[in-house]
MDTraj code that builds the backbone (N, CA, C; nanometers):
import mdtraj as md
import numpy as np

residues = "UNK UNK UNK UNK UNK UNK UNK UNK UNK UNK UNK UNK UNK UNK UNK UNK UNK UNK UNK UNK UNK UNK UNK UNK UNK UNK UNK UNK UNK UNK UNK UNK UNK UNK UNK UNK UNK UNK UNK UNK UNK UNK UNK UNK UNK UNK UNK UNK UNK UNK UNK".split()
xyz = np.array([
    [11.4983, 7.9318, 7.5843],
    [11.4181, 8.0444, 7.5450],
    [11.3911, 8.0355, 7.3957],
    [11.2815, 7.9456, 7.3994],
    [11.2855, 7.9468, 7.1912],
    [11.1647, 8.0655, 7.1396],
    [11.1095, 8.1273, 7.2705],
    [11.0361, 8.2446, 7.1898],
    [11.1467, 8.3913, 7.1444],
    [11.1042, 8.3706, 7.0023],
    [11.1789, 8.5485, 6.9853],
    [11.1116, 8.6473, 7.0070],
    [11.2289, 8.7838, 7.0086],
    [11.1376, 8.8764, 7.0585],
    [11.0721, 8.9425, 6.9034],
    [10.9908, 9.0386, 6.9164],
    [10.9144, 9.1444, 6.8474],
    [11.0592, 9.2581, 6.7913],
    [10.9866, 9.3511, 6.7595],
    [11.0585, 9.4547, 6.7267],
    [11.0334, 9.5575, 6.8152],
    [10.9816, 9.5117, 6.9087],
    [10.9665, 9.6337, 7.0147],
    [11.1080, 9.5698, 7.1478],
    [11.1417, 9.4490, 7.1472],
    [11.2107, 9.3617, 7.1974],
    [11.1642, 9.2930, 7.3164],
    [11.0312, 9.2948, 7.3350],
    [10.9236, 9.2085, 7.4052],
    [10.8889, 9.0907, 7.3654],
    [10.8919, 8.9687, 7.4428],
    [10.8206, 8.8305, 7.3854],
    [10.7013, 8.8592, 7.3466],
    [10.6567, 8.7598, 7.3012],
    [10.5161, 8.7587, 7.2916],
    [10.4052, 8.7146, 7.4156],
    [10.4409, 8.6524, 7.4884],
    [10.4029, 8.5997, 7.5805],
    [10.3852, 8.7070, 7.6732],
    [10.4966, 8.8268, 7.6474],
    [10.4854, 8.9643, 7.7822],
    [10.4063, 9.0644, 7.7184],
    [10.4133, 9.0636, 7.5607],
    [10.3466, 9.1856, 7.5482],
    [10.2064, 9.1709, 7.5396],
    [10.1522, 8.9990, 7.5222],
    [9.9981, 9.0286, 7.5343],
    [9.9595, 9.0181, 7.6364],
    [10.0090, 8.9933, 7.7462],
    [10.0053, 8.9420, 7.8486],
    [10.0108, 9.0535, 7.9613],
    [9.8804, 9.0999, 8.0224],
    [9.9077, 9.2132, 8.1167],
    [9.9198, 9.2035, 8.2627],
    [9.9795, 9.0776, 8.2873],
    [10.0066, 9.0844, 8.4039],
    [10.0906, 9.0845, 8.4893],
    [10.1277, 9.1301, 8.6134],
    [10.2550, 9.1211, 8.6573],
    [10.3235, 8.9947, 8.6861],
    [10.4026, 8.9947, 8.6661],
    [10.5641, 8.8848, 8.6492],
    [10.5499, 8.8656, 8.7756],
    [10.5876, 8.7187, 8.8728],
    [10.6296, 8.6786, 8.9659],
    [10.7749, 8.6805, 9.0096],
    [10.7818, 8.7026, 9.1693],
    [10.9548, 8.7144, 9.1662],
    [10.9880, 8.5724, 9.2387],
    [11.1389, 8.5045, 9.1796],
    [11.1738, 8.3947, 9.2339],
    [11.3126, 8.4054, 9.3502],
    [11.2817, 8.3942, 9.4691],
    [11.3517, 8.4101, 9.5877],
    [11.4071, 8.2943, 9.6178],
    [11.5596, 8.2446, 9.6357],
    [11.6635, 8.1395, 9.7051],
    [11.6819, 8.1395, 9.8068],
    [11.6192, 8.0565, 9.9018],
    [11.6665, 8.0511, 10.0768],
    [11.7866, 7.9849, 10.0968],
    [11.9133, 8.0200, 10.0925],
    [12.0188, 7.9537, 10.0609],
    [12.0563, 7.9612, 10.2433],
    [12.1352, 7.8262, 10.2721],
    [12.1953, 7.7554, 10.4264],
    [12.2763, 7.6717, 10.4339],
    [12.3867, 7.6683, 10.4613],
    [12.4868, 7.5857, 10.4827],
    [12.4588, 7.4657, 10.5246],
    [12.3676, 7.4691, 10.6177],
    [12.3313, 7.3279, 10.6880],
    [12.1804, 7.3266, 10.6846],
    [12.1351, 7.2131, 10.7576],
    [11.9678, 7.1722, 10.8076],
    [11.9860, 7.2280, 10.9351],
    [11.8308, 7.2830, 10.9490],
    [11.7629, 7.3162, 11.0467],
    [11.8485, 7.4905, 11.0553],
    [11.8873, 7.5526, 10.9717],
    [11.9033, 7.6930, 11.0198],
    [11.8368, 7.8051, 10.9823],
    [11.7047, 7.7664, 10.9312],
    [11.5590, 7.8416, 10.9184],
    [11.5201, 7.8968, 10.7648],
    [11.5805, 7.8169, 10.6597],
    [11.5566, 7.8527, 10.5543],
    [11.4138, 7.8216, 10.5243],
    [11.3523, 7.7243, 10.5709],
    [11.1878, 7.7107, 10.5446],
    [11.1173, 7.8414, 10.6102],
    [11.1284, 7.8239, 10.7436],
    [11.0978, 7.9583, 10.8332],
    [11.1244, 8.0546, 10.7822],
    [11.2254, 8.1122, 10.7311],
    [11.1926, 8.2653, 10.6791],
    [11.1491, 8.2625, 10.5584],
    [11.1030, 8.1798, 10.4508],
    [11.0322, 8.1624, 10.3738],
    [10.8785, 8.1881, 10.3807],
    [10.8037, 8.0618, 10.5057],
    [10.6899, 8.1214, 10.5266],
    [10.6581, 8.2429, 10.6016],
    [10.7840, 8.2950, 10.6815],
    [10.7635, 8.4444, 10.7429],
    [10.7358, 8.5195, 10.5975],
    [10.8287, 8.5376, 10.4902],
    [10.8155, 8.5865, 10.4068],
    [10.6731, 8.5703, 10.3268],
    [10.6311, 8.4621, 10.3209],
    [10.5358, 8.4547, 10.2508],
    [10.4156, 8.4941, 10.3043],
    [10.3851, 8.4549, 10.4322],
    [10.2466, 8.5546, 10.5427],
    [10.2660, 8.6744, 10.5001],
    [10.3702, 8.7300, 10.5441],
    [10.4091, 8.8737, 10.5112],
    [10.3642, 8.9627, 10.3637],
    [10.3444, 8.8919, 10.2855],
    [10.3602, 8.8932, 10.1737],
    [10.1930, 8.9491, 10.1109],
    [10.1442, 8.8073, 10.1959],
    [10.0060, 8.7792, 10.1532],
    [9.8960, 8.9069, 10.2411],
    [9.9623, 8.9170, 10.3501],
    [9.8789, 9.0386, 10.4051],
    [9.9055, 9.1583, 10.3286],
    [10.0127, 9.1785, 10.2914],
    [10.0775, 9.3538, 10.2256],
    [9.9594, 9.3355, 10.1308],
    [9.9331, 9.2361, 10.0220],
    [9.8273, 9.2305, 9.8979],
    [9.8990, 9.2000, 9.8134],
])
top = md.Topology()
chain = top.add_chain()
for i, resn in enumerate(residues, 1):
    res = top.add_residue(resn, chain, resSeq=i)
    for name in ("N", "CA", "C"):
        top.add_atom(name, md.element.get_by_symbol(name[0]), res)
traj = md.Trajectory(xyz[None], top)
């Protein structure tokens, strides 16, 4: 993280920046094949219809 913040304690990058932030989701599985891709793209259809 080599950007500092402001004095408002916002990067710079967030405060000119008006758009919403992306969220990052872990499909975590002990093994292969116990549907961590699959509920990913369930999640993600899902996602894309809500808007």
């Amino acid at each position: 993280m080599s950007e500092e913040a402001d004095a408002s304690g916002a990067r710079p990058s967030q405060a000119s920046s008006g758009k919403a932030r992306g969220r990052l989701k872990i499909f975590i599985g002990m093994a292969a094949g116990v549907g961590k891709t699959f509920r990913m793209l369930l999640e993600g259809q899902a996602e894309l219809e809500a808007g």
